[in-house]
N, C-alpha and C positions, 0 to 999 in steps of 0.2 A: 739378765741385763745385757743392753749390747755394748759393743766394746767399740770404741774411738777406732779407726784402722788408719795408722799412720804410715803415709806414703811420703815420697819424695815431694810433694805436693803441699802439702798439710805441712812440712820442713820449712821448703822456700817463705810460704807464706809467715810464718812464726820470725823465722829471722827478719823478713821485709817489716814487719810490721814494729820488730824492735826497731831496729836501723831508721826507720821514719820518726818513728814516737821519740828515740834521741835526738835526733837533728832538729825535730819540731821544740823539744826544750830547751834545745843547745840556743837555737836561735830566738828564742822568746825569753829565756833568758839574760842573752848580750842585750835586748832591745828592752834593758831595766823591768824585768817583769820577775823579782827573785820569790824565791819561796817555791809555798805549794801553787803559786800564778803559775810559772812556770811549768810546773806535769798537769797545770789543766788544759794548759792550750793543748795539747797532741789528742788527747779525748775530745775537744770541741769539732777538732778538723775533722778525725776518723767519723765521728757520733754522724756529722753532715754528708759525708761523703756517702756511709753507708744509708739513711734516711734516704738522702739522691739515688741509690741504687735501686732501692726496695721499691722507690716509687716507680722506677724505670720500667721494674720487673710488670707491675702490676698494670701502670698503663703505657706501653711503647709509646705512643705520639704523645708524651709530657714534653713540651718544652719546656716548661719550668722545671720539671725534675732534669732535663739534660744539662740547663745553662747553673744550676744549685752543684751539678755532681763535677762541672768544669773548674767550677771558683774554688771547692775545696781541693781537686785535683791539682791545680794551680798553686795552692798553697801549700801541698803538701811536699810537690816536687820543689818548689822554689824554696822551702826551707829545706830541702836533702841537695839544691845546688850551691847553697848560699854558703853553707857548712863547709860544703868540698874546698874550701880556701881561697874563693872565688871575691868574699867577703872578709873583712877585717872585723871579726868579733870585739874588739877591742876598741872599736870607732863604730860605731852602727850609725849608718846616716837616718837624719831626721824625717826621711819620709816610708825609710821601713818601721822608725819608733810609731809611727801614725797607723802606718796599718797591721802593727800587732796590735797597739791598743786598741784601735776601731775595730779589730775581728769579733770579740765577743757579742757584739750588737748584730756585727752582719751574721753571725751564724747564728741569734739565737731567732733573727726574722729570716733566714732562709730552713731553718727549723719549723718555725709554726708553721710557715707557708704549705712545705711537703707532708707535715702530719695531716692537717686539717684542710687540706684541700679535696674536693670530693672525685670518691672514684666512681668511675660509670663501666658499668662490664661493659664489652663488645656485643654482645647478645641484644642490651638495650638502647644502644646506637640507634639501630633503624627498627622500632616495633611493628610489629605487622599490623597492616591495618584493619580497624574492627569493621566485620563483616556489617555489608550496608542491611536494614532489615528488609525483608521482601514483601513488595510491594502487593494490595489486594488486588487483584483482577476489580478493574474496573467494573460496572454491573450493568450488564446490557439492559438496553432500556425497554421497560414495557409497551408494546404497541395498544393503543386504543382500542378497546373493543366494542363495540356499538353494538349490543343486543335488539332486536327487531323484532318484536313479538307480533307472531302470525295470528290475523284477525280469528277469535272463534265460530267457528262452523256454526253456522245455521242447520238444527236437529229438523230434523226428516218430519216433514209435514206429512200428515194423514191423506188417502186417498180423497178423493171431493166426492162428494153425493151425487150418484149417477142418475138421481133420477134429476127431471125436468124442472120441477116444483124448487127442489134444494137450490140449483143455480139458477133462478126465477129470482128466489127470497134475497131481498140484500143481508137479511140478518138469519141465514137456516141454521146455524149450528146455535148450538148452548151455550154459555160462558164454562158451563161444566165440560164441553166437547174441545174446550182448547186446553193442548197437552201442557203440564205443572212446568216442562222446562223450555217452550217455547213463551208460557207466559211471565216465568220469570227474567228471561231473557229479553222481552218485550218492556219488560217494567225498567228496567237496568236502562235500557236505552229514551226512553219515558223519563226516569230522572235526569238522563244526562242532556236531554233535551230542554229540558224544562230549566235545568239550571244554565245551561248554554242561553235561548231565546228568552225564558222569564214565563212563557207560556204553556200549555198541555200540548203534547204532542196528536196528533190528530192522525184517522185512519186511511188518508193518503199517506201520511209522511212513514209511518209504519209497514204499509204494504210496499211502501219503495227501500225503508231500510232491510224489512225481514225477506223482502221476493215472493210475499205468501198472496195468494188470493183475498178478493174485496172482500168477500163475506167474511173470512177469517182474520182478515185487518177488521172490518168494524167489529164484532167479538171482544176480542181482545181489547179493542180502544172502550170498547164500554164499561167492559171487565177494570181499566185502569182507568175510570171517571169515579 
């Protein structure tokens, strides 16, 4: 266990604190308070004083703990000068009778005040502030793309018939001698023709869209009648 270590310190204090606590009876007392009234006022004054301190401790800038720790200071001295013969115990004037009896009320509301007042640590003075959230990069905007589809190649037309007779005929080749993907490709344009004008496309209009020679436009156009 540990032991009390009683200095010169821990002395002074012990005597001051009787010497206070009898004066505070002495004079509470003379001012018609007999009995146990009497040894309760010195507990009312000290119980304040300390309360006022505690709170002091806890948060420095109280003023209401500093102006609470004054009033009982105030009373405590004023009844250790009032004793010193300074007063006639014997005659107490009427307005110290008023504020010994009016103390119990003032200390037991500068009491609630310092218990139940709320404490704020110094830490939660100024919180930090909460981190802003980070923002999304904006989304850069997609540019337009305009796909342009390159017209299909016209497939390699067959040599022409060299002799005389063939380029004579308006019609020398066969429906069979026009190649499967020049006549599908013939047809394709033959529909869209047809749903464009309402009409059959004709073997001018084919030999101008495909670049092929007459005889192999009429062919073809017959081939898609």
């Amino acid at each position: 266990m540990s032991r009390i270590r009683i200095d010169a310190v821990l002395v002074q204090a012990v005597i001051a604190g009787a010497l206070s606590f009898a004066h505070l009876h002495d004079l509470a007392e003379a001012a018609g308070q007999d009995g146990w009234k009497a040894w309760a006022y010195p507990v009312s004054v000290d119980l304040l004083l300390v309360a006022a301190w505690r709170r002091m401790r806890t948060t420095a800038d109280n003023r209401a703990a500093w102006a609470w720790f004054i009033i009982a200071l105030a009373a405590s001295l004023g009844a250790n000068v009032a004793t010193a013969g300074l007063l006639d115990l014997s005659d107490v004037p009427a307005w110290l009778r008023i504020l010994v009896a009016g103390w119990p009320a003032l200390a037991f509301l500068g009491g609630t005040l310092l218990v139940h007042a709320p404490t704020t640590a110094p830490a939660d003075l100024d919180p930090a502030p909460a981190a802003a959230p980070l923002a999304a990069p904006a989304a850069e905007p997609v540019p337009d793309v305009t796909v342009e589809r390159a017209p299909e190649p016209a497939p390699e037309l067959p040599p022409a018939p060299a002799s005389e007779e063939a380029a004579a005929s308006p019609v020398s080749a066969p429906a069979a001698a026009v190649p499967p993907a020049l006549l599908d490709h013939a047809r394709k344009l033959a529909d869209t023709h047809q749903a464009a004008t309402g009409s059959r496309i004709d073997s001018a209009t084919l030999r101008a869209r495909l670049g092929i020679p007459a005889p192999l436009a009429d062919a073809i156009a017959a081939q898609l009648a």
